[in-house]
TORMAR-755060 format. One record per atom (N, C-alpha, C): atom name; x, y, z. Coordinates in steps of 0.05 Angstrom, whole numbers, plus 5000, padded with zeros to 4 digits. Layout:
N
+------+------+------+------+
: site :    X :    Y :    Z :
+------+------+------+------+
:   CA :    X :    Y :    Z :
...
+------+------+------+------+
END
This chain:
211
+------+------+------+------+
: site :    X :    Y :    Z :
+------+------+------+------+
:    N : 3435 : 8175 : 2882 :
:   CA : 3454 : 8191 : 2867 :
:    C : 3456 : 8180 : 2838 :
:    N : 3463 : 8195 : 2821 :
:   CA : 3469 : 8187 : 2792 :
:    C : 3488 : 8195 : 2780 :
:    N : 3501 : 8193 : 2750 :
:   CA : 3524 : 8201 : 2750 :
:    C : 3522 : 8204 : 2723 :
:    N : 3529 : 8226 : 2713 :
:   CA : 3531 : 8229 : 2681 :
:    C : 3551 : 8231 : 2674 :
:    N : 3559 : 8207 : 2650 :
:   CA : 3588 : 8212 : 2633 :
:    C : 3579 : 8218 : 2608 :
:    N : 3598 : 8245 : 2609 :
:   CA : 3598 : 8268 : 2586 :
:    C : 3630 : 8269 : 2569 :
:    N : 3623 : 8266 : 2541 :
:   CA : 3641 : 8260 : 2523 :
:    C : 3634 : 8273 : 2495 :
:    N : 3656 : 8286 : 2490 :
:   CA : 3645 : 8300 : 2456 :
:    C : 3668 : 8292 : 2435 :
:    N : 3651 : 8295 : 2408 :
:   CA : 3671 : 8297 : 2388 :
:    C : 3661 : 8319 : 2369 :
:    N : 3676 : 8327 : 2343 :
:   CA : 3684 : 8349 : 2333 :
:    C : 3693 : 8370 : 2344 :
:    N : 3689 : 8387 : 2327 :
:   CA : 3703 : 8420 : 2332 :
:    C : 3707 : 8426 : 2311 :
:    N : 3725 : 8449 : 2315 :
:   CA : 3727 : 8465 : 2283 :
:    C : 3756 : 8445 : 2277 :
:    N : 3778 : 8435 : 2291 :
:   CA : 3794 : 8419 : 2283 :
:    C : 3795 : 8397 : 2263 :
:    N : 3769 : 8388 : 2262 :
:   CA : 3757 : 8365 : 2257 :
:    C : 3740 : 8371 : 2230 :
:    N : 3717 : 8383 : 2241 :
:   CA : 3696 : 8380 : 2227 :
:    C : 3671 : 8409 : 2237 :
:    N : 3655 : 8420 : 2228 :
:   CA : 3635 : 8443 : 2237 :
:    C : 3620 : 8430 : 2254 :
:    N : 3617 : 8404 : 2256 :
:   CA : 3585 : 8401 : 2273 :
:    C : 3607 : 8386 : 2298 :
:    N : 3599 : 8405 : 2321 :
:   CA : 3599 : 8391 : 2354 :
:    C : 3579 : 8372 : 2361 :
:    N : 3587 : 8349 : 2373 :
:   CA : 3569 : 8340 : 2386 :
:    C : 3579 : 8327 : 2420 :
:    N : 3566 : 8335 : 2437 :
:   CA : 3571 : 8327 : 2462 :
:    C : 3538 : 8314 : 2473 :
:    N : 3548 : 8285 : 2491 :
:   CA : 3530 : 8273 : 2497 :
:    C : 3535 : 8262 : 2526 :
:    N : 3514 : 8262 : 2540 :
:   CA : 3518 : 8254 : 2569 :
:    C : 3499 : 8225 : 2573 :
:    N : 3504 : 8209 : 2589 :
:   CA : 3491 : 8182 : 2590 :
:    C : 3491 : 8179 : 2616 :
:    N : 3467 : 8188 : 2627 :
:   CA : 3455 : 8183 : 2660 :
:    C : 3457 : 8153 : 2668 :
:    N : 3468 : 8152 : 2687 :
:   CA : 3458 : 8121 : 2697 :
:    C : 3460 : 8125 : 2734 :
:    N : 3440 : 8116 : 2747 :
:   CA : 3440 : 8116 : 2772 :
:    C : 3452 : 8093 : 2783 :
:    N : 3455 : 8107 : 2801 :
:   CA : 3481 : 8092 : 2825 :
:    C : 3478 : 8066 : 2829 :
:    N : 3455 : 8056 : 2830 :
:   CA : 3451 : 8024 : 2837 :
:    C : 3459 : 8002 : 2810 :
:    N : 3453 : 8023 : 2785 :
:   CA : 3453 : 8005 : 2768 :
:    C : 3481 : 8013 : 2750 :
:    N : 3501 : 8028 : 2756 :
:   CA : 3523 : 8039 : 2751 :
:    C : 3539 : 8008 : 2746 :
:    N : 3547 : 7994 : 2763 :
:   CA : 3564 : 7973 : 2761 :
:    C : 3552 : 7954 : 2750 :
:    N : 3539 : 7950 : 2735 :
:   CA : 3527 : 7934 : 2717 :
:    C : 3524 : 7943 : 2700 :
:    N : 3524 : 7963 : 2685 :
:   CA : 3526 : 7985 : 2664 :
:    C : 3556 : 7982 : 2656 :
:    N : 3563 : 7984 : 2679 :
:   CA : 3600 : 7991 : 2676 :
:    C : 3607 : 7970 : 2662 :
:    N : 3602 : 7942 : 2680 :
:   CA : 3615 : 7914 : 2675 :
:    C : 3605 : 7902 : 2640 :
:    N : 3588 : 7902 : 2651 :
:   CA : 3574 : 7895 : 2617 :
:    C : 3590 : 7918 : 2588 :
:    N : 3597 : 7945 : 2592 :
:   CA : 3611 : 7950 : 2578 :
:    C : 3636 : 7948 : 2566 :
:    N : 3644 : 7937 : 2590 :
:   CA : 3680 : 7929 : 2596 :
:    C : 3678 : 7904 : 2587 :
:    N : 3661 : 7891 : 2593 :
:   CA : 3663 : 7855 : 2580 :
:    C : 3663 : 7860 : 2549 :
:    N : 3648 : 7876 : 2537 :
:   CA : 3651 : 7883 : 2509 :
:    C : 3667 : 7889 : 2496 :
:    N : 3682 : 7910 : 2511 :
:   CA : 3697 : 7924 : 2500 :
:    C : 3731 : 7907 : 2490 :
:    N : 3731 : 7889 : 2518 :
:   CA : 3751 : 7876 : 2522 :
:    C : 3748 : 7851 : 2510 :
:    N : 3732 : 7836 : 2505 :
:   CA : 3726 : 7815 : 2488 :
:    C : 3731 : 7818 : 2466 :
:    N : 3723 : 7846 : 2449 :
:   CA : 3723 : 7866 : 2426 :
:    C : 3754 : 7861 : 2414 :
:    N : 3768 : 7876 : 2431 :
:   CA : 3791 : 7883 : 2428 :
:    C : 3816 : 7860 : 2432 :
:    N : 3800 : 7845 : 2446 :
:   CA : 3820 : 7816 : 2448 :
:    C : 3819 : 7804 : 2423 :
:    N : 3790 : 7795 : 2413 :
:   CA : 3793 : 7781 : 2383 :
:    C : 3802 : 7795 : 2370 :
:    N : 3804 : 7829 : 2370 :
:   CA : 3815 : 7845 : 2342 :
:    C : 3850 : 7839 : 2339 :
:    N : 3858 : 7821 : 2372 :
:   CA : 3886 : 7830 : 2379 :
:    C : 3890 : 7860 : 2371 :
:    N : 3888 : 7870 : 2393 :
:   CA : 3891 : 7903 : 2395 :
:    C : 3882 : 7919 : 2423 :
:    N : 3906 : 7930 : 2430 :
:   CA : 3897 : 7945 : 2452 :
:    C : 3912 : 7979 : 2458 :
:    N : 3889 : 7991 : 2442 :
:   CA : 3897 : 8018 : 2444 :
:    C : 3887 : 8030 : 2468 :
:    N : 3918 : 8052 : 2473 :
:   CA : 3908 : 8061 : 2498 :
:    C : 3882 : 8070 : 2498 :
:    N : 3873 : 8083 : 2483 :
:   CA : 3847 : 8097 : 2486 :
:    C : 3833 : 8098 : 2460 :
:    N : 3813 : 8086 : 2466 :
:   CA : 3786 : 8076 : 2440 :
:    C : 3784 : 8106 : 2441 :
:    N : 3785 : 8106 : 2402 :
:   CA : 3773 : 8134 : 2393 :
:    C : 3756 : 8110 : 2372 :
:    N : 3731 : 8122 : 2384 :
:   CA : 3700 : 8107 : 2366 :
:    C : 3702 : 8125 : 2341 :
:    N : 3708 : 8142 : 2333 :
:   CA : 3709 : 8158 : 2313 :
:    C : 3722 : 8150 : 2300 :
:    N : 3752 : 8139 : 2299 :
:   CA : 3767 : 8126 : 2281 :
:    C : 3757 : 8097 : 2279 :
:    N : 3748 : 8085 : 2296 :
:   CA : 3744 : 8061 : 2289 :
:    C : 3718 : 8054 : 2268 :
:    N : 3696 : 8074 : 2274 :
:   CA : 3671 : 8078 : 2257 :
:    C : 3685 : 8080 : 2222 :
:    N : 3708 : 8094 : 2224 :
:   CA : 3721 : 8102 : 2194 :
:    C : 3736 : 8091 : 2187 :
:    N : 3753 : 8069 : 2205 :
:   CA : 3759 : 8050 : 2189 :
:    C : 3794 : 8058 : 2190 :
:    N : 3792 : 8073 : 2200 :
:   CA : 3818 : 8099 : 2207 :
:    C : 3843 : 8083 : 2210 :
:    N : 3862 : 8076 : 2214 :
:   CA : 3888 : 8068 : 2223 :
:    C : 3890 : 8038 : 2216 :
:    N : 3895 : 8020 : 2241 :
:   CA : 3894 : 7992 : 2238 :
:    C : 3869 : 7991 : 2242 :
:    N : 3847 : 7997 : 2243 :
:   CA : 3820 : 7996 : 2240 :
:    C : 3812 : 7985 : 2216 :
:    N : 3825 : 7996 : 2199 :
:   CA : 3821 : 7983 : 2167 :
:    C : 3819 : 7955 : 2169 :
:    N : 3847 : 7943 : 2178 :
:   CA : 3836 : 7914 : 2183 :
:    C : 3814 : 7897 : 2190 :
:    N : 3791 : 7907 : 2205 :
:   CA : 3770 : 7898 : 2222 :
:    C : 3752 : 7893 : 2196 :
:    N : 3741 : 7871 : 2189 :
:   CA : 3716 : 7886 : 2176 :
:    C : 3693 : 7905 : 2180 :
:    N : 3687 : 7919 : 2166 :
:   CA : 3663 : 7936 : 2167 :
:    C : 3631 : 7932 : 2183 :
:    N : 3632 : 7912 : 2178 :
:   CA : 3600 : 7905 : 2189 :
:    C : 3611 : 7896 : 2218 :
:    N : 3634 : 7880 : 2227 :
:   CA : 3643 : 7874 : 2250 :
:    C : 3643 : 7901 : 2277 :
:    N : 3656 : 7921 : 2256 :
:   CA : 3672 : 7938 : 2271 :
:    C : 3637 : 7954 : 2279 :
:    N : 3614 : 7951 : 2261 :
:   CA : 3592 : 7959 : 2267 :
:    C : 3574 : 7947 : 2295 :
:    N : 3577 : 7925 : 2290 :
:   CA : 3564 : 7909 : 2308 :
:    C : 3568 : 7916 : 2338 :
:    N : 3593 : 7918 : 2337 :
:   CA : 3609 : 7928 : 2362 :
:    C : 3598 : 7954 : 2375 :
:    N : 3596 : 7973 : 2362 :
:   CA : 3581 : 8000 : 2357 :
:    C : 3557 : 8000 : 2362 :
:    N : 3537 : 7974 : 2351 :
:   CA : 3516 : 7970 : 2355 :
:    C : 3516 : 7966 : 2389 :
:    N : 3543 : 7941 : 2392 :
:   CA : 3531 : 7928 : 2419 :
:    C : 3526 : 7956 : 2449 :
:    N : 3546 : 7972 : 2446 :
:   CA : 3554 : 7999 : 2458 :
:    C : 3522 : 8008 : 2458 :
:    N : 3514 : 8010 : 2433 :
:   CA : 3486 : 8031 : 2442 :
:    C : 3466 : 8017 : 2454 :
:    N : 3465 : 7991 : 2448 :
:   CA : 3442 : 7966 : 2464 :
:    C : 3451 : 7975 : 2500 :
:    N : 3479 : 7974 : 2501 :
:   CA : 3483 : 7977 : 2539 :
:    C : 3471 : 8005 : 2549 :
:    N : 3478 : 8021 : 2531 :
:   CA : 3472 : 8050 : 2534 :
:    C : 3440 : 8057 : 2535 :
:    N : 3426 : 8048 : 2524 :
:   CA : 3396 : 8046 : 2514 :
:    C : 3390 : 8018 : 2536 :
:    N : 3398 : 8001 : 2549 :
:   CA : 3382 : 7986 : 2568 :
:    C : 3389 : 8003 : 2596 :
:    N : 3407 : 8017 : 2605 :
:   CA : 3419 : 8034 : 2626 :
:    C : 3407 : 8055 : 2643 :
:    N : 3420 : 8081 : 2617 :
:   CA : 3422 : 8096 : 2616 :
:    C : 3397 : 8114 : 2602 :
:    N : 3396 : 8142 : 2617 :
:   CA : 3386 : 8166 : 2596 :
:    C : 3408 : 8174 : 2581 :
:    N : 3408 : 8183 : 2549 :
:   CA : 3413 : 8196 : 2542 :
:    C : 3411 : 8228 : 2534 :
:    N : 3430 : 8247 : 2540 :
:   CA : 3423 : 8273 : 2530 :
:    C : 3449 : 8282 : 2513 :
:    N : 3442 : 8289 : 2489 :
:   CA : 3459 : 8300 : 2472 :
:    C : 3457 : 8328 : 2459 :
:    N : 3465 : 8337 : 2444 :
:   CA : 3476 : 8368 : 2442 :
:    C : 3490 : 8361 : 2419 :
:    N : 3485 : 8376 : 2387 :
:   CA : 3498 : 8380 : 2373 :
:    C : 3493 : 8407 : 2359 :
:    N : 3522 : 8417 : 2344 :
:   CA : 3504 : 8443 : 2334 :
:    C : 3534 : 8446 : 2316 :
:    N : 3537 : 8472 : 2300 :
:   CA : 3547 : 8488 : 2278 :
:    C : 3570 : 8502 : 2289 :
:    N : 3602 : 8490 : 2299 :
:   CA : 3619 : 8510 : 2308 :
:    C : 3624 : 8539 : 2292 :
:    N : 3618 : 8540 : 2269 :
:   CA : 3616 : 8563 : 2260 :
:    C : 3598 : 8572 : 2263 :
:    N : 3574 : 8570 : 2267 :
:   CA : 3547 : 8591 : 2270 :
:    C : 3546 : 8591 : 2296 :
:    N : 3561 : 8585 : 2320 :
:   CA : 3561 : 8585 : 2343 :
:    C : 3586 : 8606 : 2348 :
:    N : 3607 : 8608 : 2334 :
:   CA : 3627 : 8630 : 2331 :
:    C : 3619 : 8657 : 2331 :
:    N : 3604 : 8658 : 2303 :
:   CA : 3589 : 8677 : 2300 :
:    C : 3565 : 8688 : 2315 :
:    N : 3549 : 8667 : 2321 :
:   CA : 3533 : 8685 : 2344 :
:    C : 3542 : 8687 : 2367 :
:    N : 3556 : 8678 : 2382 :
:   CA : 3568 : 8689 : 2411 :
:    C : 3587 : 8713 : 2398 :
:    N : 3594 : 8719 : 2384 :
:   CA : 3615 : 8742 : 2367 :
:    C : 3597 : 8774 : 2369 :
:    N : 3574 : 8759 : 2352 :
:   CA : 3553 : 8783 : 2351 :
:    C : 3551 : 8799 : 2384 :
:    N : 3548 : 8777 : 2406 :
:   CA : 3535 : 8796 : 2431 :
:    C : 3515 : 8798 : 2427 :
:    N : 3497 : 8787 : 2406 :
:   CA : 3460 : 8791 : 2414 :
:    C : 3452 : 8775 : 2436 :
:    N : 3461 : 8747 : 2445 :
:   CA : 3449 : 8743 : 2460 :
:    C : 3458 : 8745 : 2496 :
:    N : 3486 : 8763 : 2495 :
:   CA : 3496 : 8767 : 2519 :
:    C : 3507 : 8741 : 2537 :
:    N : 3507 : 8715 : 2517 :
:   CA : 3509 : 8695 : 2538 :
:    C : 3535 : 8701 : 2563 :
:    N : 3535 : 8688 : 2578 :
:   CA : 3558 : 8687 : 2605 :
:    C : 3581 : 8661 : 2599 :
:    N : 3584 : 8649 : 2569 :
:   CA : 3609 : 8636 : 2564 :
:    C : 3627 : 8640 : 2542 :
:    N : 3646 : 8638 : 2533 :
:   CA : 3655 : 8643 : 2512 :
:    C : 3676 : 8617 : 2485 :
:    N : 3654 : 8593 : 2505 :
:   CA : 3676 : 8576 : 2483 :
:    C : 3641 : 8550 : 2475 :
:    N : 3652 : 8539 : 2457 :
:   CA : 3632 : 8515 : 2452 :
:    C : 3624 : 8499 : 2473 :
:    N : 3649 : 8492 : 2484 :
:   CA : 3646 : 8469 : 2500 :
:    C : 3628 : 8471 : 2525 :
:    N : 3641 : 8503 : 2528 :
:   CA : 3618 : 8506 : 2554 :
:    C : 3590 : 8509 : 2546 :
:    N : 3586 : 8530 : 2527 :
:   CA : 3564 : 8526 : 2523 :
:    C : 3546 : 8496 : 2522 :
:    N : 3567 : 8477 : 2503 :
:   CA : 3549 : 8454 : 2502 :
:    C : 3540 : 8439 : 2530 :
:    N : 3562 : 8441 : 2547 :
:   CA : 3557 : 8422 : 2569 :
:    C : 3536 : 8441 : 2590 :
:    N : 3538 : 8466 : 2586 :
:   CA : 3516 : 8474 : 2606 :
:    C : 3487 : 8473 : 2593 :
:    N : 3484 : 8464 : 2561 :
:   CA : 3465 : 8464 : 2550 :
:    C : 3449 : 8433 : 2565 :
:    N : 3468 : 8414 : 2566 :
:   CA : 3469 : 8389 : 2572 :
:    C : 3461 : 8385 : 2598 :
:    N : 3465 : 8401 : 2606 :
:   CA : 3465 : 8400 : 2646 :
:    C : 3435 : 8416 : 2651 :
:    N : 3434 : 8435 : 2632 :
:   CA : 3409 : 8444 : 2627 :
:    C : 3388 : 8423 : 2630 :
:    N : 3378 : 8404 : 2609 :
:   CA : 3371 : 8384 : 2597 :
:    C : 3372 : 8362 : 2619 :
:    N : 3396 : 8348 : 2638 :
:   CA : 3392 : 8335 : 2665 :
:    C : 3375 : 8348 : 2684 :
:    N : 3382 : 8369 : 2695 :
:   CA : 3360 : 8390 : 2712 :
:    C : 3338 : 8381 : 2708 :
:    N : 3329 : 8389 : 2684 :
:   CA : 3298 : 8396 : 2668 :
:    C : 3285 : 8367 : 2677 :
:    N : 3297 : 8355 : 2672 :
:   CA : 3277 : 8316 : 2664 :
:    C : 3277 : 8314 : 2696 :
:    N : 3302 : 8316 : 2715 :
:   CA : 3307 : 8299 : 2741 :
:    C : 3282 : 8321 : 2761 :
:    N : 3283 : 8348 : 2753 :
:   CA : 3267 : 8363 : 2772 :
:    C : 3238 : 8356 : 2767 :
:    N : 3231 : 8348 : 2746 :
:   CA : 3203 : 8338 : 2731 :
:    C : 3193 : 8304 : 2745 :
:    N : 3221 : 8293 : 2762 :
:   CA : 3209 : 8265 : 2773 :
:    C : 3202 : 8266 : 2808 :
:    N : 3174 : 8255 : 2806 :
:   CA : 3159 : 8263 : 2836 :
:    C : 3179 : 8238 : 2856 :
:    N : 3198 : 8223 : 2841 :
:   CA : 3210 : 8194 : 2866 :
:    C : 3236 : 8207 : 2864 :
:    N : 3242 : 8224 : 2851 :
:   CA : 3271 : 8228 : 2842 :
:    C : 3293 : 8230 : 2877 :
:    N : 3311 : 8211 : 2875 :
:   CA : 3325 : 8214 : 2891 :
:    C : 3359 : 8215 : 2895 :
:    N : 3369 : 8235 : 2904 :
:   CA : 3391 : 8240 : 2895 :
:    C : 3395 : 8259 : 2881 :
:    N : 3425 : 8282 : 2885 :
:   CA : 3435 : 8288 : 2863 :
:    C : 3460 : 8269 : 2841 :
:    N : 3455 : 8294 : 2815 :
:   CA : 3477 : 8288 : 2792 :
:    C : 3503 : 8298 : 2793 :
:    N : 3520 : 8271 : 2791 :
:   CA : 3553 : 8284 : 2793 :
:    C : 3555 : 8284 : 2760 :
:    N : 3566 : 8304 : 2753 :
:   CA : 3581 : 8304 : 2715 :
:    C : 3607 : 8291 : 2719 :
:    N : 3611 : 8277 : 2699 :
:   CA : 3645 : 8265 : 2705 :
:    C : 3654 : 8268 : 2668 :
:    N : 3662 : 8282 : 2658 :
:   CA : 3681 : 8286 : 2639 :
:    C : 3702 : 8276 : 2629 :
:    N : 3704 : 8265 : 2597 :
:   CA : 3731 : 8266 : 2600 :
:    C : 3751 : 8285 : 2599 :
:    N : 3775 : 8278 : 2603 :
:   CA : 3792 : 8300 : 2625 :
:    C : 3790 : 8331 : 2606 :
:    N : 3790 : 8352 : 2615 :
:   CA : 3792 : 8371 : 2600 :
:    C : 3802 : 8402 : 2617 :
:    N : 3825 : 8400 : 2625 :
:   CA : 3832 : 8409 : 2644 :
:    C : 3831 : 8448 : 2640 :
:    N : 3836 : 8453 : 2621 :
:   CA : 3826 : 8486 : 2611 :
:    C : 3798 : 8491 : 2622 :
:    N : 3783 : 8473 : 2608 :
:   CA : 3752 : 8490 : 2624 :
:    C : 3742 : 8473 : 2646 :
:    N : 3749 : 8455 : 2662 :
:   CA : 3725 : 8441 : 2680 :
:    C : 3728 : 8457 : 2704 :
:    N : 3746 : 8477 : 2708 :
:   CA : 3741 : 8492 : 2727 :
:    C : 3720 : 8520 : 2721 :
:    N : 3729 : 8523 : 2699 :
:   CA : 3694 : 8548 : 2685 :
:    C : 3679 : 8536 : 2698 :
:    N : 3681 : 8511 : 2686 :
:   CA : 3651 : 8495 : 2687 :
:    C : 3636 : 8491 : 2720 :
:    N : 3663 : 8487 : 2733 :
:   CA : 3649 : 8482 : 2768 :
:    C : 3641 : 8514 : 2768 :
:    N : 3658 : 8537 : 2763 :
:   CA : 3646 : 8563 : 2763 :
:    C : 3622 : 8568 : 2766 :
:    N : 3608 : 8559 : 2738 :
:   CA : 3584 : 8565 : 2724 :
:    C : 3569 : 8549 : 2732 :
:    N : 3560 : 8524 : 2739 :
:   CA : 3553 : 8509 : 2750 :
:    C : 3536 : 8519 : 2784 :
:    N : 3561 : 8527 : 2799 :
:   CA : 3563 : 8537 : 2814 :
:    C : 3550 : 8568 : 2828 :
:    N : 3547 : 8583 : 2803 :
:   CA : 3541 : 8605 : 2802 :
:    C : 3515 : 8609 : 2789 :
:    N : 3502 : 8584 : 2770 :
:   CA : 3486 : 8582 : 2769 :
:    C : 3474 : 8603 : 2752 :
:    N : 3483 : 8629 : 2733 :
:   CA : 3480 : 8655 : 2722 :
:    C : 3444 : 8644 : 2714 :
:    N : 3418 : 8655 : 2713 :
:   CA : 3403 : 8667 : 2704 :
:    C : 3399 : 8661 : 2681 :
:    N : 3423 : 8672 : 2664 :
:   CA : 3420 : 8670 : 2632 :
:    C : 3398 : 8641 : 2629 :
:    N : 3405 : 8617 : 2639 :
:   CA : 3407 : 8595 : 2639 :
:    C : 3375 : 8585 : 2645 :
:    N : 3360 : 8602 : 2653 :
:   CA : 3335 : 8597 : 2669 :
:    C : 3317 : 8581 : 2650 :
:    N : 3309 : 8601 : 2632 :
:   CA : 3300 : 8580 : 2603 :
:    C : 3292 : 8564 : 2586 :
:    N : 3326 : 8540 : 2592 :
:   CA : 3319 : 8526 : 2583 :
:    C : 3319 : 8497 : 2595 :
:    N : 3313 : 8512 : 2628 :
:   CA : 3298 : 8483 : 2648 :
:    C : 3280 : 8496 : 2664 :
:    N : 3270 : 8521 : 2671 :
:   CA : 3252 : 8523 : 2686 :
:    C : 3229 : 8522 : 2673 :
:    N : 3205 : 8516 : 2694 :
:   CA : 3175 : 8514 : 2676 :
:    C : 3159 : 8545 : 2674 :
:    N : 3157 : 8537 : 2647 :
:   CA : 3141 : 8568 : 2650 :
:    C : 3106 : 8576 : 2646 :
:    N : 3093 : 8591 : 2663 :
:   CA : 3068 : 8590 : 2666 :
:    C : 3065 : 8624 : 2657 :
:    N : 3039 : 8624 : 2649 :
:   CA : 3025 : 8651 : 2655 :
:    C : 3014 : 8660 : 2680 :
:    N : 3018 : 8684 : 2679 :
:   CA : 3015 : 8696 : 2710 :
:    C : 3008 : 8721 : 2707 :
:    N : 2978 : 8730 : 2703 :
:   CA : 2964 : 8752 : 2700 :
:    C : 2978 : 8762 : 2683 :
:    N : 2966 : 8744 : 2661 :
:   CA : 2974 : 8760 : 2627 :
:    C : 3006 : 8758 : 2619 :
:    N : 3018 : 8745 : 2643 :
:   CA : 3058 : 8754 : 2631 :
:    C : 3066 : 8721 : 2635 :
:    N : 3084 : 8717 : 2618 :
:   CA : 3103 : 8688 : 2620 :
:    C : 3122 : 8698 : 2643 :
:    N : 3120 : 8677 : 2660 :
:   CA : 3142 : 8682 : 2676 :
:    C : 3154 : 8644 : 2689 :
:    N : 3182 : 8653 : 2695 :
:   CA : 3200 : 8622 : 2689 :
:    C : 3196 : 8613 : 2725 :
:    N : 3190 : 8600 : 2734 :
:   CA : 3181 : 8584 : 2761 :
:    C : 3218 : 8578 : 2762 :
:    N : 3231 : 8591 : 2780 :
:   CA : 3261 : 8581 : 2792 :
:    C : 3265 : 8562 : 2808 :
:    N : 3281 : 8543 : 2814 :
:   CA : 3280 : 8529 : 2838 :
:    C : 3288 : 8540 : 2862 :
:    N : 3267 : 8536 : 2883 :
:   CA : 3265 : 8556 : 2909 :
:    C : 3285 : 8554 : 2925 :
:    N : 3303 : 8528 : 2918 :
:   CA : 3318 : 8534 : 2934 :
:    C : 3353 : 8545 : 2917 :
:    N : 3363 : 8529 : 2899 :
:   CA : 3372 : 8544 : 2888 :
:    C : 3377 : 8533 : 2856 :
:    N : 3384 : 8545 : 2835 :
:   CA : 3394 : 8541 : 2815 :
:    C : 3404 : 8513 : 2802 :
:    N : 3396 : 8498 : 2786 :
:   CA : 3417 : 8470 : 2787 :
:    C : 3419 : 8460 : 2802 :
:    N : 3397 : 8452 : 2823 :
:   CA : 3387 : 8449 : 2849 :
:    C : 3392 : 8412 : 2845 :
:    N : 3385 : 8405 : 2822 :
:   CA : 3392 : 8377 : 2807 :
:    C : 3422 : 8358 : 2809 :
:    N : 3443 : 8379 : 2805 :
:   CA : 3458 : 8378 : 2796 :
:    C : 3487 : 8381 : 2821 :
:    N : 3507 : 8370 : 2827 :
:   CA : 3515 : 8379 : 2843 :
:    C : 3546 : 8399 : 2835 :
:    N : 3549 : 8417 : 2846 :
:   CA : 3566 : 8445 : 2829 :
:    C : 3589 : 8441 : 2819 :
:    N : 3603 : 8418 : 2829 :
:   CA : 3628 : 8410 : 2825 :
:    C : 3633 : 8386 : 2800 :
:    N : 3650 : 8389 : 2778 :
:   CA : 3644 : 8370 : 2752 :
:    C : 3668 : 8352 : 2765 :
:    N : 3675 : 8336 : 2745 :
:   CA : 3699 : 8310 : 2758 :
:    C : 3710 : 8307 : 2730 :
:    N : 3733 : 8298 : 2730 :
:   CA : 3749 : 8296 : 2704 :
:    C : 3754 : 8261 : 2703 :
:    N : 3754 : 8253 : 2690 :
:   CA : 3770 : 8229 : 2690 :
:    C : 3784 : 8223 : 2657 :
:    N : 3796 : 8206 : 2663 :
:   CA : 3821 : 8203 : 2627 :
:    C : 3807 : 8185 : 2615 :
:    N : 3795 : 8176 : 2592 :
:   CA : 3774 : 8164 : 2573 :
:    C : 3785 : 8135 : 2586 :
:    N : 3816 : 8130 : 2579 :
:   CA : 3823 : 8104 : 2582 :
:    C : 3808 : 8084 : 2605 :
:    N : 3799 : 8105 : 2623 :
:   CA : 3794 : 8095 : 2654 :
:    C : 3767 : 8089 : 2655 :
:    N : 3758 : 8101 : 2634 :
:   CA : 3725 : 8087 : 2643 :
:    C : 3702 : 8076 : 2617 :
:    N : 3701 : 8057 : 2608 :
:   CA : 3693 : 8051 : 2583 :
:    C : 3663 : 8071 : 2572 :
:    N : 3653 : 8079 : 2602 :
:   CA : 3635 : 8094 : 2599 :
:    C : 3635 : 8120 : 2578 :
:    N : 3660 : 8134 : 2587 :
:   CA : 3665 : 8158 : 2567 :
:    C : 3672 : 8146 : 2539 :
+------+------+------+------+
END
């Protein structure tokens, strides 16, 4: 089994560019992934004396609040150490794109998609992207649980769609071959997101250093 923690920042609140990223790590090597991040994190935050409920890496990258205090290259290193655990672990899959040119084209109806907000789009783009790589490995064992941070408006879309698996989606994980002169997308025979298991999981950032 494996487990992807999926976490985004921007929006139009913020800023135009979304980005959401998921970080695979399989089950065996999960608690060592975990621990090694929490020793960081908490080491981190002990010398800064500081313990916010919930690390926003975004403010701390900017220097944002009592962040100012930290020095700069410090508060980097830290940042650095995060992507060394992440990069010895984990796969990475990420997703960024243009909340306004994403407004606008789901607005238009040219491409008929089956969601109507960013988020979904991004995370099924994402889940797309796990499918694709895990159905491509001949030892692959296990399915993927998604675990989120909490986002209680859509993670039920999301088990929906997931779940339902729509077509639209075929694309941009199935393999596609020629077949007397025509492209056509090879489905999984047995079903849809066959990778993936239908149900997402929420958890609150504070709870897992992972997100």
């Amino acid at each position: 089994m494996k487990f992807a923690y999926v976490d985004e920042t921007g929006g139009d609140d913020q800023t135009d560019v979304f980005v959401m990223t998921s970080l695979l790590v399989d089950a065996f090597r999960l608690r060592t992934c975990t621990a090694d991040c929490d020793a960081l994190v908490a080491s981190s935050l002990a010398r800064w004396k500081r313990r916010p409920r919930e690390l926003k890496t975004k403010r701390l990258i900017e220097g944002k609040g009592g962040w100012s205090k930290i020095d700069a290259e410090e508060r980097a290193t830290f940042v650095r150490g995060l992507l060394d655990i992440a990069l010895k672990y984990t796969r990475i899959f990420p997703v960024a794109f243009s909340c306004k040119q994403f407004a606008e084209t789901a607005a238009s109806g040219e491409y008929h998609q089956p969601f109507d907000s960013h988020w979904l789009g991004a995370e099924m783009f994402v889940s797309a992207l796990i499918q694709r790589k895990m159905q491509e490995e001949e030892k692959n064992k296990g399915h993927t649980v998604l675990i989120f941070d909490d986002n209680k408006y859509e993670m039920t879309k999301l088990s929906d769609m997931l779940h339902d698996a729509d077509p639209w989606f075929d694309h941009l994980y199935c393999v596609s071959r020629m077949k007397k002169g025509k492209l056509v997308w090879e489905v999984p025979a047995v079903e849809r997101f066959n990778q993936i298991i239908n149900t997402a999981f929420a958890i609150k950032s504070h709870h897992s250093s992972l997100i």
